[in-house]
C-alpha positions as CSV (number, residue, x, y, z in Angstrom):
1,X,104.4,54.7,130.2
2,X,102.3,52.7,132.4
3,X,103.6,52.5,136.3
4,X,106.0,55.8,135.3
5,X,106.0,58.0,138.6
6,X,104.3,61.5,137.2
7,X,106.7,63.3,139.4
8,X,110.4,61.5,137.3
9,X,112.4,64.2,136.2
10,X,113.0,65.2,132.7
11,X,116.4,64.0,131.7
12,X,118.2,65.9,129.0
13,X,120.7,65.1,126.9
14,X,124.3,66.6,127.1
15,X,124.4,68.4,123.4
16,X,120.6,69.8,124.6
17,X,121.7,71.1,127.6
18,X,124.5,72.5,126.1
19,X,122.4,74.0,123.4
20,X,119.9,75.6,126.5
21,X,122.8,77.1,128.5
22,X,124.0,78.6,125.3
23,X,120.8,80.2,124.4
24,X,120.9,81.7,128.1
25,X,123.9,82.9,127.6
26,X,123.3,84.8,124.5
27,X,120.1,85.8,126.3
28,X,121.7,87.2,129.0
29,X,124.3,89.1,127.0
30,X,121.7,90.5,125.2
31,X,120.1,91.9,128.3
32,X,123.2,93.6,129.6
33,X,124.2,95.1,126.4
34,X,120.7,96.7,126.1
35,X,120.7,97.4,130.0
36,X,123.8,99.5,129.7
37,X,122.2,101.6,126.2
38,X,119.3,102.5,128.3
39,X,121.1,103.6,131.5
40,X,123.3,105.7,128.9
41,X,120.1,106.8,127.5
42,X,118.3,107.8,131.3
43,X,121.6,109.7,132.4
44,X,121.0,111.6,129.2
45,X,124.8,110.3,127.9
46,X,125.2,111.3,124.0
47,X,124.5,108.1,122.1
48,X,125.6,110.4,119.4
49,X,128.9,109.7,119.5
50,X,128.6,105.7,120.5
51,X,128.3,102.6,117.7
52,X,125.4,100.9,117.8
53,X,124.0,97.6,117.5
54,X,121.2,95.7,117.3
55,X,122.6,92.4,119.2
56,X,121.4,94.6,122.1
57,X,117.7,94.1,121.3
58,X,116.9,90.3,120.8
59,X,114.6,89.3,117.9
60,X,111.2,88.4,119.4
61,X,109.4,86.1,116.3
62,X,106.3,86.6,118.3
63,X,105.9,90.2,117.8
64,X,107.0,89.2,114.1
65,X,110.5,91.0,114.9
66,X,113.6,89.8,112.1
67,X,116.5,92.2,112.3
68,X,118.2,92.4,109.0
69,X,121.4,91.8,108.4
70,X,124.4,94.3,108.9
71,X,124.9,94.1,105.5
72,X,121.4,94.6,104.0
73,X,120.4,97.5,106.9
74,X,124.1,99.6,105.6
75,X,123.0,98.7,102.0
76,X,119.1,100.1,102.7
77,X,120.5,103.1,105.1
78,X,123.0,104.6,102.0
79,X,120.2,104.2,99.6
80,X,117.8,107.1,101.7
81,X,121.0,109.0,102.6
82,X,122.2,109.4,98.7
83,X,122.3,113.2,98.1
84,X,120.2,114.2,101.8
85,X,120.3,117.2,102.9
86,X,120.0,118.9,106.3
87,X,116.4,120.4,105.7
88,X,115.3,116.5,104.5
89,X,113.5,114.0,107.5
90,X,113.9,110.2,107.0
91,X,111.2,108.3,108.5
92,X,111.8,104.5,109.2
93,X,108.8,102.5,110.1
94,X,109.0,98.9,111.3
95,X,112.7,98.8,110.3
96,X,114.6,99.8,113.5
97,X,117.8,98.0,111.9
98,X,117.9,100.6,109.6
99,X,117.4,103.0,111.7
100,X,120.5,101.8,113.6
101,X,122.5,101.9,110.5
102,X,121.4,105.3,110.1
103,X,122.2,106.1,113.0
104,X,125.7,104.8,112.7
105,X,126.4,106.7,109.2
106,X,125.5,109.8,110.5
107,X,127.1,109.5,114.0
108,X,130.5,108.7,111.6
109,X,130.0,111.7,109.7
110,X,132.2,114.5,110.3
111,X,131.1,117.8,111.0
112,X,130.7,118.9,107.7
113,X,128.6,116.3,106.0
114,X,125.0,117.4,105.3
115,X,123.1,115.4,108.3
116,X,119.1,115.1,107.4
117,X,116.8,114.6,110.1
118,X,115.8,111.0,111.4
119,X,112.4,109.8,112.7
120,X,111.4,106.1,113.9
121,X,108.1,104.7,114.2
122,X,108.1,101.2,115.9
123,X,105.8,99.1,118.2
124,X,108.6,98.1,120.5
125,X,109.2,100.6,123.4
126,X,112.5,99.1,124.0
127,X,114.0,102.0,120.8
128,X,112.1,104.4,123.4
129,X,116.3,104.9,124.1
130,X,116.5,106.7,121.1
131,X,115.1,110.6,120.9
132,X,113.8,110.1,117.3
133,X,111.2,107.0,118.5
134,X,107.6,107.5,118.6
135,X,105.3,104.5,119.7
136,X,103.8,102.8,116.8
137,X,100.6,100.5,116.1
138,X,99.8,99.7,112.5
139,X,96.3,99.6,113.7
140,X,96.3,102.8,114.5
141,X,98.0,104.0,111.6
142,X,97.8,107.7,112.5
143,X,97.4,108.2,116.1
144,X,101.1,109.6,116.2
145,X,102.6,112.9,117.1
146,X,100.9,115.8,114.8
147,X,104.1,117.5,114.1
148,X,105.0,114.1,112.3
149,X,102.7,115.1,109.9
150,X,103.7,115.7,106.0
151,X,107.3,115.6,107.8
152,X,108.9,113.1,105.5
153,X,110.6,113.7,102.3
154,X,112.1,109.8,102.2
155,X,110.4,107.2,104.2
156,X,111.5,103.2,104.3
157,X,108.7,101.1,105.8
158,X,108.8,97.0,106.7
159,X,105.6,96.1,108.1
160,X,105.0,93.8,110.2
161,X,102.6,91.0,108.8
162,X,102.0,89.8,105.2
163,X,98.6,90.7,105.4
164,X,96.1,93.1,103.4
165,X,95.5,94.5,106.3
166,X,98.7,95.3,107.9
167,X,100.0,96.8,104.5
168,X,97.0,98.4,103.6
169,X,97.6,100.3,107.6
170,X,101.5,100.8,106.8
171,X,100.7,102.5,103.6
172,X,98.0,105.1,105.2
173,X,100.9,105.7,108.0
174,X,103.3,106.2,104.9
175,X,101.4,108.6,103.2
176,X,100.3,110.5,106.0
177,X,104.3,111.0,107.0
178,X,105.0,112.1,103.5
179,X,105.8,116.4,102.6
180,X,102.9,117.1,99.8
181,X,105.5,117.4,97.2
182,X,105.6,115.5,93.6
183,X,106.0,112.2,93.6
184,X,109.4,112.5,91.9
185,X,110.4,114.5,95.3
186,X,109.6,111.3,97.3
187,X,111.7,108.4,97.9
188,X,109.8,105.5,99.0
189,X,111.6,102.0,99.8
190,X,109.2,99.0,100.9
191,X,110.2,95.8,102.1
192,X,107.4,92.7,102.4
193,X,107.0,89.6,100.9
194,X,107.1,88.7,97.2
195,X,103.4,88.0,97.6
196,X,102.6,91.1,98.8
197,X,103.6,92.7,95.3
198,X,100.0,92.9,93.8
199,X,98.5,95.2,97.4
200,X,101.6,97.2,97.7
201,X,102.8,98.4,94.4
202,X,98.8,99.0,94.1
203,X,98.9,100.7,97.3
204,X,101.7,102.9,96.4
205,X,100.7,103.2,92.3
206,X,100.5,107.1,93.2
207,X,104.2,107.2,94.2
208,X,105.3,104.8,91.1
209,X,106.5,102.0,93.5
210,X,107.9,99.1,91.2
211,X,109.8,95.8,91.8
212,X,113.7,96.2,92.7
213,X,115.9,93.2,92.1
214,X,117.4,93.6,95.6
215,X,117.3,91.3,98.0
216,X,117.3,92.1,101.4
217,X,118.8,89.2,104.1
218,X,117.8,88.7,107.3
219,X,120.4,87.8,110.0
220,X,118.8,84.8,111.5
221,X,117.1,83.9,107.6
222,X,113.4,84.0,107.0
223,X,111.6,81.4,105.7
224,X,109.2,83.7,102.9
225,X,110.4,85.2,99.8
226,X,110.7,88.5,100.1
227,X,111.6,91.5,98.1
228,X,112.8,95.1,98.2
229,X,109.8,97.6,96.7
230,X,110.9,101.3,95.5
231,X,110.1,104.0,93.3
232,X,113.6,104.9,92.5
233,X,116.1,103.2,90.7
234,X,120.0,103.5,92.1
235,X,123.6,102.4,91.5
236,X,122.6,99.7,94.0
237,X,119.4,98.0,92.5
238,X,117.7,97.8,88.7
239,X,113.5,97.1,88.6
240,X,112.8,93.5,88.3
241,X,111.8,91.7,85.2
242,X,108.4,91.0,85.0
243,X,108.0,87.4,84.7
């Protein structure tokens, strides 16, 4: 406005700054919950033994980071876990919710219960707190540890972008993590967008990757379609009807 003195304050209104100091406050909650994990974590406490939870590490849409839903990361986690044994390693790539679920399942496990290994790959250094973490870049799709190699006889993988590139990365990662056993010996579980179906179940055709009707939520929703891949069928998902 004409005349206006550059230097007027912005007023806002009461239900917006209501709406800021809440998102501070979840903010900030957020940071203490994942301050106190990683100071657990650096005195070498056992996070064996503690629940876990991904409130402690904020989404960051940026990094293209959407946490699934308690719900759909239990569902996902019981689906690799289905008849594991102890000599079996899980690898979880891009899906740290998962691997929190996993976590959790096992952690609540007595004693007894057959316990398989666990390995996540993941581009944020924040799940550094966890033992089983190893830094991640799609881009790099095999500049990982070496003894990750053929170490994964189940393997869930979300990457990060809907693009050919991105999966087309993911899937060299995922085959380079897998044992060289059959393909029946492999379980394989890939979330992405409905779009994505052409590349990935083309990317994966060795494996028999197919169309689940599962659908996996997102805690905070997601705008794209998007669909749960696998090459198994289970009591928790039939393949999709091809339209």
């Amino acid at each position: 406005m004409a005349g206006q003195d550059s230097d007027d304050e912005i007023v806002l209104s009461s239900s917006a700054l209501d709406a800021l100091k809440e998102f501070y406050a979840e903010r900030d909650a957020r940071q203490e919950q994942f301050a106190k994990l990683q100071a657990k974590a650096e005195e070498q406490h056992d996070l064996q033994q503690q629940k876990l939870s991904m409130e402690a590490f904020g989404e960051d849409w940026n990094e293209s980071q959407f946490w699934y839903s308690d719900e759909t990361a239990n569902f996902l986690a019981k689906q690799l876990l289905l008849n594991a044994t102890p000599d079996m390693t899980i690898g979880v790539v891009s899906a740290p919710s998962v691997f929190v679920a996993l976590k959790n399942i096992l952690n609540a496990a007595s004693p007894e219960e057959p316990k398989p290994k666990l390995i996540l790959l993941e581009h944020d250094n924040r799940f550094a707190v966890f033992p089983e973490f190893s830094f991640y870049d799609f881009a790099q799709p095999t500049k990982l540890p070496a003894h990750l190699k053929s170490s994964c006889d189940r393997i869930i993988c979300d990457p990060p972008f809907l693009s050919e590139d991105c999966q087309t990365k993911a899937a060299i990662t995922v085959n380079w993590l897998f044992k060289p056993t059959a393909a029946d010996d492999k379980k394989l579980i890939v979330c992405t967008g409905e779009r994505m179906k052409p590349l990935v179940t083309r990317l994966y055709k060795s494996v028999g990757l197919r169309t689940t009707d599962y659908d996996p939520v997102h805690a905070r929703g997601l705008s794209n379609e998007f669909y749960c891949y696998a090459n198994f069928e289970s009591l928790g998902w039939k393949w999709r009807e091809e339209k």
